[in-house]
LOTORDO-651407 format. One record per residue (C-alpha): residue number from 1; x, y, z; residue in one letter. Coordinates in Angstrom, 3 decimals. Example, Ala and Ser with C-alpha at 12.3 -4.5 7.8 and 13.67 -1.06 7.14 Angstrom:
REM LOTORDO-651407
1|12.300|-4.500|7.800|a
2|13.670|-1.060|7.140|s
REM end
This chain:
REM LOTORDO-651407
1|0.000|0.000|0.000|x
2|0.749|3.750|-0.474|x
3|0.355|5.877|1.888|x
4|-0.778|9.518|0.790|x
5|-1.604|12.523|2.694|x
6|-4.337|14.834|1.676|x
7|-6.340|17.462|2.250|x
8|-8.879|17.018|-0.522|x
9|-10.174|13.721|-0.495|x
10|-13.833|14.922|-1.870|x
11|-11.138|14.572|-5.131|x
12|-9.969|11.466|-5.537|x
13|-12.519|9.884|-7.894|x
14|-10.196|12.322|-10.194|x
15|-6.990|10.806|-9.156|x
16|-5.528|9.259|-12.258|x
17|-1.816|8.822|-11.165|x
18|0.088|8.348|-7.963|x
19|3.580|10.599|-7.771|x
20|6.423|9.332|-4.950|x
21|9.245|11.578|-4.182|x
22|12.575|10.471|-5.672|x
23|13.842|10.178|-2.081|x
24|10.463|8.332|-0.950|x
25|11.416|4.736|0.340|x
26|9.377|2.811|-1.857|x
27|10.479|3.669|-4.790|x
28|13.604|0.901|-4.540|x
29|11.153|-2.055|-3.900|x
30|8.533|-0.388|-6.488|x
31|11.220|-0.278|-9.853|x
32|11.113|-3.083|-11.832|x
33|13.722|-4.782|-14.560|x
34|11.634|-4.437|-17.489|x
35|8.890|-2.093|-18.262|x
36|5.119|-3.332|-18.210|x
37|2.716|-3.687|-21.005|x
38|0.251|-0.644|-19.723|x
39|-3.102|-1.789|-18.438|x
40|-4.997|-0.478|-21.777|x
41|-3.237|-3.257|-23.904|x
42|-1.543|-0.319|-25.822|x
43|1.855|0.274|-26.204|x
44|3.486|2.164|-23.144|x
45|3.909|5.563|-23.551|x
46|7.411|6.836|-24.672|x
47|7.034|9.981|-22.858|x
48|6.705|7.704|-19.895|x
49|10.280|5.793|-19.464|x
50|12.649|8.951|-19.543|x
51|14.519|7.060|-22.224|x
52|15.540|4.309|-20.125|x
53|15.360|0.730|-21.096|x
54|14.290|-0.448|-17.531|x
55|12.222|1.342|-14.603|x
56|15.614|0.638|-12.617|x
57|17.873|2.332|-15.045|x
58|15.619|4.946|-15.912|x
59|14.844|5.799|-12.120|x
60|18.046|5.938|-11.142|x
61|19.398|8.704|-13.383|x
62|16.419|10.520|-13.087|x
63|16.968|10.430|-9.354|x
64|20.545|11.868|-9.793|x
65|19.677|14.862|-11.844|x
66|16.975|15.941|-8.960|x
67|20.048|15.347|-6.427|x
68|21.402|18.635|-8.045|x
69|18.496|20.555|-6.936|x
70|17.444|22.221|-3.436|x
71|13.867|21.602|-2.235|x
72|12.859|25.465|-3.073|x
73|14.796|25.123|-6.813|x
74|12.262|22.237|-7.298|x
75|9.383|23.774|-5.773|x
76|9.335|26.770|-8.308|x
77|10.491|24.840|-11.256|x
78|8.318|25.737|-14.312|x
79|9.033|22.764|-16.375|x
80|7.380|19.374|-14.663|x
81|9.823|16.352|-15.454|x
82|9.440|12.587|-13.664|x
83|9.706|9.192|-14.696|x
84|7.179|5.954|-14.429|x
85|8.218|3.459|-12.121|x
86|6.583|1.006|-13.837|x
87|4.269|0.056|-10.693|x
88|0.644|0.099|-10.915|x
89|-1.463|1.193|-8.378|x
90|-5.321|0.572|-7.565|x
91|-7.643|3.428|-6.936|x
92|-9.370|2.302|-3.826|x
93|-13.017|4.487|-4.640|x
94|-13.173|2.630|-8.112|x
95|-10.690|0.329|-8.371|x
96|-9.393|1.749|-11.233|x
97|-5.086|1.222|-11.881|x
98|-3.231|4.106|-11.668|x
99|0.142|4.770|-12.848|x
100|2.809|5.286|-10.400|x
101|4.975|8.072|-11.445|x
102|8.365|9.557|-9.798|x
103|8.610|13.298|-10.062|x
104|10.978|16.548|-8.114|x
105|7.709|18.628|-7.610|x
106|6.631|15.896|-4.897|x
107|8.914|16.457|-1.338|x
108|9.724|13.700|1.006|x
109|9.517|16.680|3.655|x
110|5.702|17.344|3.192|x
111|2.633|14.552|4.097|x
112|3.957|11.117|3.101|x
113|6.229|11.658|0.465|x
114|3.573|10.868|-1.959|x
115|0.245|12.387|-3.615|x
116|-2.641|11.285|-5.203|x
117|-2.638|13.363|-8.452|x
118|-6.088|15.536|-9.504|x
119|-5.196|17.029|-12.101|x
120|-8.801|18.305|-12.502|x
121|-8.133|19.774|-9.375|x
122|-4.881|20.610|-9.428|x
123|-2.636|22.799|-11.540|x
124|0.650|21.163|-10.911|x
125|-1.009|17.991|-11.417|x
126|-3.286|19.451|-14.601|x
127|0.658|20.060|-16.003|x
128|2.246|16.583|-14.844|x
129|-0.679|15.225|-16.834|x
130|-0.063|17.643|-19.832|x
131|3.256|17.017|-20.309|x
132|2.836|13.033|-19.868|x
133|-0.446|12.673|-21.509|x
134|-2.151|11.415|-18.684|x
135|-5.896|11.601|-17.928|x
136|-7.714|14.813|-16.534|x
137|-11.172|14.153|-14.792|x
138|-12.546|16.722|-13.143|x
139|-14.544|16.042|-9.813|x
140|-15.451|19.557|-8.823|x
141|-18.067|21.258|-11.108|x
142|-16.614|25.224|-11.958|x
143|-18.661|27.491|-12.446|x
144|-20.314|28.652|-16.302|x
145|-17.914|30.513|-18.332|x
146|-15.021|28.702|-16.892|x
147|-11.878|28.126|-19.431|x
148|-9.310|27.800|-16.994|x
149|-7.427|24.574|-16.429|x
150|-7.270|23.067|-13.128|x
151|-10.181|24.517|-11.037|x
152|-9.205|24.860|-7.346|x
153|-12.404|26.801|-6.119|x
154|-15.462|25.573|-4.446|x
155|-18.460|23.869|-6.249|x
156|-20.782|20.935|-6.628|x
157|-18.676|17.617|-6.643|x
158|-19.193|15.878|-10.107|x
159|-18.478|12.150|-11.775|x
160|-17.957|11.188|-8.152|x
161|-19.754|8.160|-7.514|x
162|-19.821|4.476|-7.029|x
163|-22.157|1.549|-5.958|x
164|-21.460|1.883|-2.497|x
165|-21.291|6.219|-2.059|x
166|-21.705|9.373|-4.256|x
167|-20.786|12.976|-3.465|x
168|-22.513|14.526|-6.449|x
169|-24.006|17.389|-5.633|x
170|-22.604|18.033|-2.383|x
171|-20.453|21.160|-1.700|x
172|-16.535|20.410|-0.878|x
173|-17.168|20.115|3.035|x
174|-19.954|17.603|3.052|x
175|-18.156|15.642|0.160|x
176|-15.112|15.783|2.507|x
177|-16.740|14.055|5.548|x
178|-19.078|11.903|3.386|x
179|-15.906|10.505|1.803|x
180|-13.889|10.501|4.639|x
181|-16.715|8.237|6.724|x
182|-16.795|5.669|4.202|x
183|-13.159|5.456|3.782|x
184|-12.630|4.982|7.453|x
185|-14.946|2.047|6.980|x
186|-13.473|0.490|4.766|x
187|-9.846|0.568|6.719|x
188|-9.025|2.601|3.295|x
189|-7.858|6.036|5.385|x
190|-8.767|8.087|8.592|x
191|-8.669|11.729|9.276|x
192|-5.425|13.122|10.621|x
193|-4.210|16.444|11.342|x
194|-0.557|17.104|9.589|x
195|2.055|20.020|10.704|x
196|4.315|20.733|7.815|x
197|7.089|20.732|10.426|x
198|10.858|20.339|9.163|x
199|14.160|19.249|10.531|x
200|15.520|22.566|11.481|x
201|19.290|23.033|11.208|x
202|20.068|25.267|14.258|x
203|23.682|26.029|13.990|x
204|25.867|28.511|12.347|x
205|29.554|28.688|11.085|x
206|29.996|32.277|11.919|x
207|30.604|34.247|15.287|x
208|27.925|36.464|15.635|x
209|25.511|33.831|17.644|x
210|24.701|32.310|20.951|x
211|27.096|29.695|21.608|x
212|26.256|26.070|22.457|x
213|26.113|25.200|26.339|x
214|28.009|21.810|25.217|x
215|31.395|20.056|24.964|x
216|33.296|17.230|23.691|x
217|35.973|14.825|24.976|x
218|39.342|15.903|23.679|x
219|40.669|12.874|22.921|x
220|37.566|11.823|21.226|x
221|34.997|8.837|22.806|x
222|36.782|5.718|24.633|x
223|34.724|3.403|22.330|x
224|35.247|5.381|19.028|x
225|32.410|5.943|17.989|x
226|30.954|9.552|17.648|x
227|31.924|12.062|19.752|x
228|28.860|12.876|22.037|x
229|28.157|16.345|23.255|x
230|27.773|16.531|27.219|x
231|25.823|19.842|28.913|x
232|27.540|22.112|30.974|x
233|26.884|22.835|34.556|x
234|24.716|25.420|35.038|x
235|27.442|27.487|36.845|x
236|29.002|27.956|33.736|x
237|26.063|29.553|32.236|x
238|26.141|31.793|30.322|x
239|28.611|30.812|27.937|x
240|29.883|34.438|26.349|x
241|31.839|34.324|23.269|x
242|35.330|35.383|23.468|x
243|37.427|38.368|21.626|x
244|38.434|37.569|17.958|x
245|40.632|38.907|15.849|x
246|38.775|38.001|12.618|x
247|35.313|37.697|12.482|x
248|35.031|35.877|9.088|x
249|34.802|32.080|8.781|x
250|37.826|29.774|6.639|x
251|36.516|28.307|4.027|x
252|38.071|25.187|1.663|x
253|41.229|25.987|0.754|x
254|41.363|26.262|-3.204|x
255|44.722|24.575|-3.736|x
256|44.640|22.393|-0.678|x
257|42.075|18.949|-0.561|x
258|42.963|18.196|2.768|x
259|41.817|21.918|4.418|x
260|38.591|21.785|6.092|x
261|36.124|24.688|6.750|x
262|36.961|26.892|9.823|x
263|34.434|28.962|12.297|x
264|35.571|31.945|13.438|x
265|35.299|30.382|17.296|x
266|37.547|27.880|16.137|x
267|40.585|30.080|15.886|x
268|40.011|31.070|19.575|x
269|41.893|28.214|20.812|x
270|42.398|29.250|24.912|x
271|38.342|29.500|24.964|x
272|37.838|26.287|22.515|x
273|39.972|23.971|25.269|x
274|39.496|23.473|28.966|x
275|39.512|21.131|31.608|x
276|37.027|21.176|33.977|x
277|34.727|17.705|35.946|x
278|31.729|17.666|34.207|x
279|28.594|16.670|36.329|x
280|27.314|15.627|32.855|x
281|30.381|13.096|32.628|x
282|30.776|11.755|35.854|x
283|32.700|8.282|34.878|x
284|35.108|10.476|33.309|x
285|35.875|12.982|36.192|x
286|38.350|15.653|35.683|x
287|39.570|15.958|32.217|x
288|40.107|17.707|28.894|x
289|37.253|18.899|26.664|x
290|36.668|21.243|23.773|x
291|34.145|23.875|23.246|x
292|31.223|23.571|19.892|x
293|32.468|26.112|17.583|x
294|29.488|26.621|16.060|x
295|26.537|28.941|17.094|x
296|23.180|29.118|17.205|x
297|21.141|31.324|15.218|x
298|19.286|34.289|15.267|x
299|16.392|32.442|15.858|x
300|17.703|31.431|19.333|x
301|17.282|34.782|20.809|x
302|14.487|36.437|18.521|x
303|11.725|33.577|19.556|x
304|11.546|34.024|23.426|x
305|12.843|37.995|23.372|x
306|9.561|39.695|24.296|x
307|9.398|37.107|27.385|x
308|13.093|38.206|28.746|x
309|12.106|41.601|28.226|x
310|9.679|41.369|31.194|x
311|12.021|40.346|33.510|x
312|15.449|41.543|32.242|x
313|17.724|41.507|35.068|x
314|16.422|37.818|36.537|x
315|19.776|35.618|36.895|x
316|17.797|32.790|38.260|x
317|15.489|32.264|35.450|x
318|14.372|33.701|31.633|x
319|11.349|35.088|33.616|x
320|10.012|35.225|36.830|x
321|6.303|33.086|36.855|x
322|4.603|35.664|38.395|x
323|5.771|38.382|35.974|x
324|5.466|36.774|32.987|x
325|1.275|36.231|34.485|x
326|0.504|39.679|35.272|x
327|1.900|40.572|31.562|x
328|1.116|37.814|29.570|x
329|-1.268|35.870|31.046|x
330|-4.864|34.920|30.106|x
331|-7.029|37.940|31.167|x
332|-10.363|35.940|30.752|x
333|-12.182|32.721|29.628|x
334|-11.584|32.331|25.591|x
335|-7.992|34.390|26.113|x
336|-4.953|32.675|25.244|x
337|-2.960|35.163|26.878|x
338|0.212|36.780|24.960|x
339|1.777|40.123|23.770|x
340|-1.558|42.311|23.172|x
341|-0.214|43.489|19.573|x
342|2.596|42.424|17.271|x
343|3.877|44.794|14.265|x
344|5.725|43.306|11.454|x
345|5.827|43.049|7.699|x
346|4.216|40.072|5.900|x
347|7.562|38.543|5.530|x
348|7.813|37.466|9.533|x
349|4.255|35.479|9.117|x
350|6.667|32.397|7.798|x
351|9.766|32.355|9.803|x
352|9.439|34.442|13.029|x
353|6.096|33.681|13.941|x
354|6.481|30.418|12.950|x
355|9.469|29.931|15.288|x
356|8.434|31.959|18.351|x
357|5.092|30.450|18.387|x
358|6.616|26.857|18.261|x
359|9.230|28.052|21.458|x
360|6.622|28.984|23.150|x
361|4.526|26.046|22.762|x
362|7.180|24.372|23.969|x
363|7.603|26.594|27.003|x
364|3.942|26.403|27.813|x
365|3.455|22.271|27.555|x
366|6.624|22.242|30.006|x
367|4.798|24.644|32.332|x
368|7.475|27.546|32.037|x
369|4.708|29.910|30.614|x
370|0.802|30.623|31.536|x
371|-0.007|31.870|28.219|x
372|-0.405|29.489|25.631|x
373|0.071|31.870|22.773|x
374|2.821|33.829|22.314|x
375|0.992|36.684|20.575|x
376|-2.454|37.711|21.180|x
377|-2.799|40.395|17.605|x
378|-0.711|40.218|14.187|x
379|-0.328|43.815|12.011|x
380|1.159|43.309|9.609|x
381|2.381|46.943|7.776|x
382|2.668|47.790|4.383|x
383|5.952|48.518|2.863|x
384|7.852|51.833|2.549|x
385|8.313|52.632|-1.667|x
386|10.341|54.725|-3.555|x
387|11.956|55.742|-6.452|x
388|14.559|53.522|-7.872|x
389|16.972|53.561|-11.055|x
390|18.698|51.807|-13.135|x
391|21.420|52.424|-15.959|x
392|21.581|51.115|-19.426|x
393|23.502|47.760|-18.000|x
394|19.959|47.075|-16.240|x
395|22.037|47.667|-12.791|x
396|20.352|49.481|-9.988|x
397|22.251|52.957|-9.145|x
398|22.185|54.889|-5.667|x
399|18.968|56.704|-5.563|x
400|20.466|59.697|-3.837|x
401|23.001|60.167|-6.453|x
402|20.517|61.040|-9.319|x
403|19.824|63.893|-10.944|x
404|16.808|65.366|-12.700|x
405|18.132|66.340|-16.010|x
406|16.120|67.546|-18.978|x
407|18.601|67.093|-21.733|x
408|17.986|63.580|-20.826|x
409|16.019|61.420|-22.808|x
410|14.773|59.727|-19.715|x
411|14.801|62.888|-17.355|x
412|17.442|61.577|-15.111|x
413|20.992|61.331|-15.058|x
414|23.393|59.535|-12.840|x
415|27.411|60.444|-12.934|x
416|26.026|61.920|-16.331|x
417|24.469|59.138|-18.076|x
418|20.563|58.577|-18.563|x
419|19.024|55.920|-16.446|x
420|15.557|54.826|-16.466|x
421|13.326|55.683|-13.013|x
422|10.718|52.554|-11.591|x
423|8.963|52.223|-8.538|x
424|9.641|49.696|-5.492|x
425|9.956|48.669|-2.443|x
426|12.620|50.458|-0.399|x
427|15.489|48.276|0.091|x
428|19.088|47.256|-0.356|x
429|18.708|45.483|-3.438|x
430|17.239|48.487|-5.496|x
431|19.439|50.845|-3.940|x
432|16.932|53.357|-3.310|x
433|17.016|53.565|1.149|x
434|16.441|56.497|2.400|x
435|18.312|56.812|5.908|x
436|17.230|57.706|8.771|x
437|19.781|59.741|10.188|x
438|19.951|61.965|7.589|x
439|16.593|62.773|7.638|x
440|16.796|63.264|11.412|x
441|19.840|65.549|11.134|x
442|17.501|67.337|8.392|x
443|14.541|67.451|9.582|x
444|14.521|66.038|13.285|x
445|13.329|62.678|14.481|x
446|9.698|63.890|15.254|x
447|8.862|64.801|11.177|x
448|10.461|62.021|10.121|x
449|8.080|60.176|12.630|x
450|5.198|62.492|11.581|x
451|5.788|62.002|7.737|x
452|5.469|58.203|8.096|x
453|2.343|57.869|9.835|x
454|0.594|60.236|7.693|x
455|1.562|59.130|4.137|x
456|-1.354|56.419|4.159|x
457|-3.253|53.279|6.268|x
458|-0.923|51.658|8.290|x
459|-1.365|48.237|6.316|x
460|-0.766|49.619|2.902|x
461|2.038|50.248|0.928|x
462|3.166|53.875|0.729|x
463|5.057|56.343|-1.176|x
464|7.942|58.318|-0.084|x
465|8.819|61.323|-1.142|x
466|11.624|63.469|0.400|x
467|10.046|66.336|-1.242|x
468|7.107|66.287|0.958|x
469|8.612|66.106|4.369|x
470|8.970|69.413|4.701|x
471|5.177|69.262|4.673|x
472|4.880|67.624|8.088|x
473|8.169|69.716|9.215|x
474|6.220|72.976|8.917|x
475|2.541|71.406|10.629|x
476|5.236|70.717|13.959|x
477|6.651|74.649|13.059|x
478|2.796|76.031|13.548|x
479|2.154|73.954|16.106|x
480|5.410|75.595|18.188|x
481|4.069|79.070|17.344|x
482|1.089|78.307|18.847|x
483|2.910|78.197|22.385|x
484|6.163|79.988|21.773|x
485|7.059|83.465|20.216|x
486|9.983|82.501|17.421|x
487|11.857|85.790|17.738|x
488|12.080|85.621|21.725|x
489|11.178|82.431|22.579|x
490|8.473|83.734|25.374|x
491|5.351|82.259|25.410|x
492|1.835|82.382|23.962|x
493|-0.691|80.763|25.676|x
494|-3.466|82.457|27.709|x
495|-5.482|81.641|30.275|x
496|-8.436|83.069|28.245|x
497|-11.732|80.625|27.890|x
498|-11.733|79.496|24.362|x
499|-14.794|80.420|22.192|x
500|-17.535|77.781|21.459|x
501|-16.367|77.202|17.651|x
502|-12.649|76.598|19.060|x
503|-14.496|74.135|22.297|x
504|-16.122|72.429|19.200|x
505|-13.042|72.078|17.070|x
506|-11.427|70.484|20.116|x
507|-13.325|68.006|21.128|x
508|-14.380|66.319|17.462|x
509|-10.656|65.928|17.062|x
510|-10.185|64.445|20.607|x
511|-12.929|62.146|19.666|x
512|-11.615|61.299|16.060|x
513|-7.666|60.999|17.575|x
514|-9.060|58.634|20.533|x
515|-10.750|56.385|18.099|x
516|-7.927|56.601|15.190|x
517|-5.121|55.836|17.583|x
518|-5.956|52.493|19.004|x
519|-7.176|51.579|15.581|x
520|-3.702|52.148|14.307|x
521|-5.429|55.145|11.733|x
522|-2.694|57.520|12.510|x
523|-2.833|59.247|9.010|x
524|-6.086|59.865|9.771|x
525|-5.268|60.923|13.719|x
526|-2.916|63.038|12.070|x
527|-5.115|65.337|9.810|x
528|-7.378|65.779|12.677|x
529|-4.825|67.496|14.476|x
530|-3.678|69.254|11.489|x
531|-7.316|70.446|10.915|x
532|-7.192|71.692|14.981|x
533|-3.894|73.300|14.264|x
534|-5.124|75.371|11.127|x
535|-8.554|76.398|13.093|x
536|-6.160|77.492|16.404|x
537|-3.629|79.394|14.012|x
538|-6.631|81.007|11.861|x
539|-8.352|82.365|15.377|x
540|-5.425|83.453|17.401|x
541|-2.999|84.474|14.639|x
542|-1.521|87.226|17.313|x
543|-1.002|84.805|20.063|x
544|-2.980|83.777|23.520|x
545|-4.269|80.409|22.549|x
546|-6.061|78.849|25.388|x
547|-3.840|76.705|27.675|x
548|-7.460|74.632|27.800|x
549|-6.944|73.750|24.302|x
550|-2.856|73.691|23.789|x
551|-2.470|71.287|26.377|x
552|-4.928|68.562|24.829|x
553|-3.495|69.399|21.442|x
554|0.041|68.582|22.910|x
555|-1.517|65.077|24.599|x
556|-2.535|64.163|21.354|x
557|0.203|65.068|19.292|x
558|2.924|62.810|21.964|x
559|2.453|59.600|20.747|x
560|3.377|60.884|17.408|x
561|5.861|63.142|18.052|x
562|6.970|62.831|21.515|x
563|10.076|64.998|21.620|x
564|8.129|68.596|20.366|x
565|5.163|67.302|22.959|x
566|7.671|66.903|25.782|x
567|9.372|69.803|25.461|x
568|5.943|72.308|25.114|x
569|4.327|70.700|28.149|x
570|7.743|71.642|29.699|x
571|7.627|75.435|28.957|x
572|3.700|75.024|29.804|x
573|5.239|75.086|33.620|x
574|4.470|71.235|34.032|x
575|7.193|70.101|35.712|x
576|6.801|66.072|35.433|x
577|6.447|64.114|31.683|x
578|2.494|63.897|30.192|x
579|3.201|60.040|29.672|x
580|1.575|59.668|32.497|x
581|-1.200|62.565|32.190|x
582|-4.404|61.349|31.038|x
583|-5.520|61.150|27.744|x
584|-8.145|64.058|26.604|x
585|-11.690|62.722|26.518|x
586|-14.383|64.692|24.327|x
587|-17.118|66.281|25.580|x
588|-20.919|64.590|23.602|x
589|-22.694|68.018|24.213|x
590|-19.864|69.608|21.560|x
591|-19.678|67.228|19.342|x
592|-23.295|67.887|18.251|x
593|-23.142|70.195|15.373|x
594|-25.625|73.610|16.111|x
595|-25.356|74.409|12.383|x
596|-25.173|72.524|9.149|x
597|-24.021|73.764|6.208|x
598|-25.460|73.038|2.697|x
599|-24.064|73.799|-1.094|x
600|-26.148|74.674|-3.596|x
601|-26.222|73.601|-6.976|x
602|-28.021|74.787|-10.114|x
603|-27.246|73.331|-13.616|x
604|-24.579|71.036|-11.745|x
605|-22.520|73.920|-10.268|x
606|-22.355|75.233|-6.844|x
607|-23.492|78.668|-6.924|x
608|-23.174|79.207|-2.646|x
609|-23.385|77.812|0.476|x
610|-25.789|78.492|3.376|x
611|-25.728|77.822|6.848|x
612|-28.798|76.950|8.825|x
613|-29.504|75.613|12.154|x
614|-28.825|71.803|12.447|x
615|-32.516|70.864|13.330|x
616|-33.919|73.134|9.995|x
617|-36.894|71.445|8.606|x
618|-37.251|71.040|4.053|x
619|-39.280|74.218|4.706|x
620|-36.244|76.805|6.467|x
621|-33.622|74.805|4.078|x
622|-35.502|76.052|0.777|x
623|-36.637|79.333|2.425|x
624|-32.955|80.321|3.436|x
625|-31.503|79.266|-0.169|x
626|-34.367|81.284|-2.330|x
627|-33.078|84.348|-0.128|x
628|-29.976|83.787|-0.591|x
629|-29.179|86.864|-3.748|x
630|-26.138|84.167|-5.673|x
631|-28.688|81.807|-6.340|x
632|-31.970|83.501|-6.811|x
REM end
C-alpha cells in the first residue's frame, strides 16, 4: 500500500496517477527490470520511461539529476519532469489502476512523500498530466464561463460516484466528511491532522551567535564511535563568546584537498579547550574537553525575546512566573494570553512567527509559561516605496546620487548618463534607502516620525517622497508658534476661555484621535490634528491660545511626536512628563453640530453655500436658499 496525505479527499474519484518523491522509500522495492505492457493493452507511452530501457535504469538517473536541486529550486520549477516506475497502483473508490509516477515537484519533507494526483483539481497535477499525456477528470463542477485549467475553487462535486457512495451534488465540506466516513470504513484512510514541520538546522559557522552550552571529549569517545556532546553545569552559564581577531569564517582551501572549513570560534583556541569535571560526565571525572564552535542562530534569541524583556535583570530564570502572568497571562475565559499586539511586515508570518510560536509552545506544555500563545494580535504593515533607477547595464544605481536632467532622454541622469526611473519597495537590493539619520539631522526625528504615519493606512504600501517632508516639518513649526514666540522664545498661551467654535473644534478631534489611535489610523489621527492646528492658528494668529486647548493638542500630538510634545508641556510650567497625564476625553454636548451647512447647486454647479440651524426642517432649508441673492 501507499500511503498519501491529503487534504482534498472529496477529489480522488479524479486521481488518475500516484507521484512518490525520488527520495520516498518505496520507490527501490517499487522499480522493476523491465517495463510493463500498460493496463490499456496499448503500447506504453514513450514519454513515460525517460529514455531508459528499464524502470531501474531509468529511475536511477532521473533520481541523480533531482540530487542537483534544493527543495525550493524544485518547488518553483516551471518545467514538470518525472519518470514511471513502472508500478501500478489501484484506486481504492473505483478500483481503477493508476500509474505510479516519480517526479521533483513531490517532497519527502511534506505529508507522506507521496500524492494522489487531480489534475482536474490541481494545476501542478493538470501540467504533470499535460506534459505526460495522462488523464484529466474533473470532480469539482466550476462554475459557467469557466476556461481555466485546473479549477481549485469551491463547487458541486461531479463524476464522483460508485455503488457503495456518491458525493454529487454536495459542496466540498460535506463531500469531505461523506468521503472521509466511508473510507474509514473500509480501513481505506482516517482523518489526521498534519504540521508541515521540518528538521531545522540550528547552527551557524559564523561568530555572531549564541554559543552552544556543550562540549566534547578531547581525545575523542573511549569506544570510538561519535563524539557525544555533554551539557555544561549550570554554573558555567552563560557561555559568552570570546574576543576575535577576525570575524570571518575559513573556508576550503582552493589549492589544498585536505583543508577543512573553519568557524571563526575555532581560531580562539584558549576559549575552545578546557579542563574542567563535568557533572554531565561523571565516569570520566576531571579531564580535557573542547568547546562547539558553532553557534546558534538568530532564531535562538528572537523567539523568546519579548518574554526576557519582562524580567530583564532575573539571573535565576528567563522570567520570573509571576511576571510573565501579570503581563502575559490569560485575562479571561476564551484568552490565550500573549503580547496584546505584534507589528511586522508580511515577511515574519513564515519564519518568526512560525518559530516563536513553536518556542513557546514548547515553554507552555513544560509549564514555564501561563499563556499558551505567544501573541495575542498580528499587524502586519505595508511597505515603505520609492523611487529607484537603473542604468543602461539594467544595474540598480544609488537613488540619492541622481539627478533630474532635462537634456535627458529619460529625465534623469546619474554620474552623467541617462538611467531609467521605476517604482519599489525600499530596500538594499534596489538601492533606493532612504536613511534615517539623515533625515533626522535634516529634519529632526519627530517629522520624520510624523511624515510616516501620515503618508497612508498603516497596512498599505506607501510612497515616499523626500520632497514632501517638509510638509509635516512645517505642521510641527505652527504647532510651536502656537505656544512659543519665534523671535524671543516667550510664550503664547493664555489663560483666556476658548470660544464655542474653538471648544467644538477640540473636542471632534479628541474624539476622532481617541478612536484613530488604538485603531492604528494615525494618518487619519494626524489630519485631525492638522485640521485643529489650522482652526487654532486662523483664530489666534496674534497669540494667547487657550492653555485649555494647547495642552490637549500637545496630549494628542505625543504619541506621534513625543520629543516637540515633551518639550511644550515643559515650557507650559508642568514640571513632570504627560506620559503619564491622562488622555483628553471629548465632551458629547460639543460634538453635536448647532449648524449645518449646505451647497447649492443649479445646472450642476455650486453657486453658494448656506448655513442653517442643524434641526432646519425642508421648509427653512428652501426658504434660506431662495433668499440667498447668488442663487436667486
Amino acid at each position: 500500500d501507499i500511503e498519501v496525505f491529503t487534504t482534498r479527499p472529496d477529489t480522488l474519484f479524479g486521481a488518475t496517477y500516484l507521484v512518490l518523491a525520488p527520495e520516498h522509500p518505496m520507490v527501490d522495492a517499487l522499480v522493476g527490470d523491465a517495463w510493463p505492457a500498460p493496463n490499456t493493452g496499448e503500447e506504453l507511452d514513450g514519454r513515460w520511461t525517460g529514455g531508459g530501457d528499464a524502470p531501474a535504469e531509468a529511475v536511477a538517473a532521473y533520481r541523480g539529476v533531482v540530487a542537483q536541486r534544493s527543495d525550493l529550486e524544485r518547488q518553483e520549477a516551471r518545467d514538470k519532469t518525472g519518470v514511471f516506475t513502472g508500478a501500478w497502483a489501484t484506486n481504492p473508490v473505483d478500483g481503477e489502476p493508476l500509474p505510479v509516477f516519480v517526479a521533483d515537484y513531490v517532497l519527502m519533507g511534506y505529508g507522506t512523500g507521496a500524492i494522489m494526483a487531480v489534475p482536474g483539481q490541481d494545476q501542478r497535477d493538470w501540467d504533470f498530466a499535460t506534459v505526460f499525456g495522462l488523464p484529466i477528470r474533473r470532480t469539482v463542477q466550476p462554475p459557467e464561463g469557466f476556461d481555466g485549467e485546473a479549477y481549485v475553487g469551491a463547487g458541486p462535486a461531479i463524476n464522483s460516484a460508485n455503488d457503495e457512495v456518491s458525493l454529487d451534488g454536495l459542496d466540498v465540506d460535506e463531500a469531505k466528511a461523506t468521503i472521509t466516513t466511508w473510507l474509514s470504513g473500509r480501513g481505506a484512510g482516517e482523518p489526521v491532522v498534519q504540521y508541515k514541520l521540518r528538521d531545522w538546522l540550528f547552527s551557524r559557522q559564523r561568530y555572531w551567535g549564541e554559543p552552544f552550552p556543550v562540549a566534547y571529549v578531547a581525545d575523542g569517545e573511549t569506544d570510538g564511535g561519535p563524539s557525544i556532546p555533554r551539557a555544561l553545569p549550570d554554573a558555567d552559564l552563560p557561555v559568552l563568546l570570546p574576543d576575535v581577531e577576525d570575524y570571518s569564517p575559513k573556508s576550503f582551501a582552493p589549492d589544498d584537498r585536505d583543508s577543512s572549513p573553519e568557524s571563526p570560534l575555532a581560531r580562539a583556541t584558549e576559549w575552545v579547550a578546557f579542563a574542567e569535571d563535568l557533572p554531565s560526565d561523571p565516569e570520566r571525572g576531571f579531564a580535557d574537553y573542547v568547546r562547539e564552535t558553532n553557534t546558534m542562530p538568530q532564531w535562538a534569541g528572537s523567539c523568546w525575546y519579548y518574554l526576557r524583556y519582562l524580567d530583564p535583570h532575573n539571573a535565576e530564570r528567563f522570567v520570573d512566573p509571576d511576571v510573565e502572568r501579570y503581563w502575559l497571562g490569560p485575562q479571561g475565559p476564551g484568552d490565550p494570553g500573549g503580547v496584546d499586539l505584534y507589528v511586522g511586515g508580511v515577511e515574519h508570518a513564515v519564519l518568526h512567527l512560525l518559530y516563536a510560536r513553536f518556542w513557546h509552545k514548547v515553554l507552555y506544555d513544560l509549564g514555564h509559561v501561563s499563556s499558551s500563545e505567544p501573541f495575542r494580535r498580528l499587524f502586519n504593515q505595508g511597505y515603505v516605496q520609492a523611487w529607484a533607477y537603473t542604468d543602461a547595464r539594467g544595474v540598480y544605481v544609488p537613488a540619492e546620487e541622481v539627478v533630474e536632467s532635462a537634456d535627458a532622454p529619460t529625465g534623469f541622469t546619474w554620474n552623467g548618463e541617462p538611467v531609467r526611473q521605476e517604482y519599489g519597495k525600499m530596500g538594499k537590493s534596489l538601492r533606493n534607502v532612504v536613511t534615517p539619520d539623515d533625515m533626522c539631522a535634516v529634519y529632526g526625528a519627530d517629522t520624520f516620525r510624523l511624515y510616516e504615519m501620515s503618508t497612508g493606512p498603516m497596512e498599505a504600501s506607501r510612497p515616499w517622497s523626500t520632497r514632501d517632508v517638509v510638509g509635516s516639518h512645517r505642521f510641527l513649526q505652527r504647532v510651536w508658534r502656537l505656544a512659543v514666540d519665534e523671535q524671543t522664545g516667550e510664550l503664547r498661551d493664555a489663560d483666556a476661555e476658548p470660544d464655542r467654535d474653538t471648544l467644538t473644534a477640540l473636542h471632534k478631534a479628541i474624539d476622532g484621535v481617541r478612536t484613530d489611535l488604538p485603531a492604528m489610523h494615525y494618518n487619519t489621527a494626524v489630519a485631525k490634528l492638522i485640521e485643529l492646528t489650522n482652526h487654532l492658528t486662523k483664530t489666534y494668529p496674534a497669540g494667547g491660545t487657550p492653555r485649555s486647548v494647547l495642552e490637549p493638542l500637545l496630549l494628542m500630538l505625543a504619541p506621534l511626536c513625543p520629543h516637540l510634545a515633551e518639550e511644550l508641556w515643559s515650557r507650559l510650567g508642568h514640571p513632570d512628563t504627560l506620559a503619564f497625564a491622562p488622555f483628553p476625553e471629548a465632551d458629547p454636548a460639543l460634538l453635536v453640530e448647532d449648524t449645518v451647512e449646505y451647497p447649492i447647486q443649479i445646472n450642476g454647479k455650486v453657486r453658494s453655500r448656506i448655513t442653517v440651524p442643524a434641526d432646519a426642517d425642508e421648509d427653512a432649508v428652501r426658504a434660506a436658499a431662495l433668499a440667498d441673492p447668488k442663487v436667486v
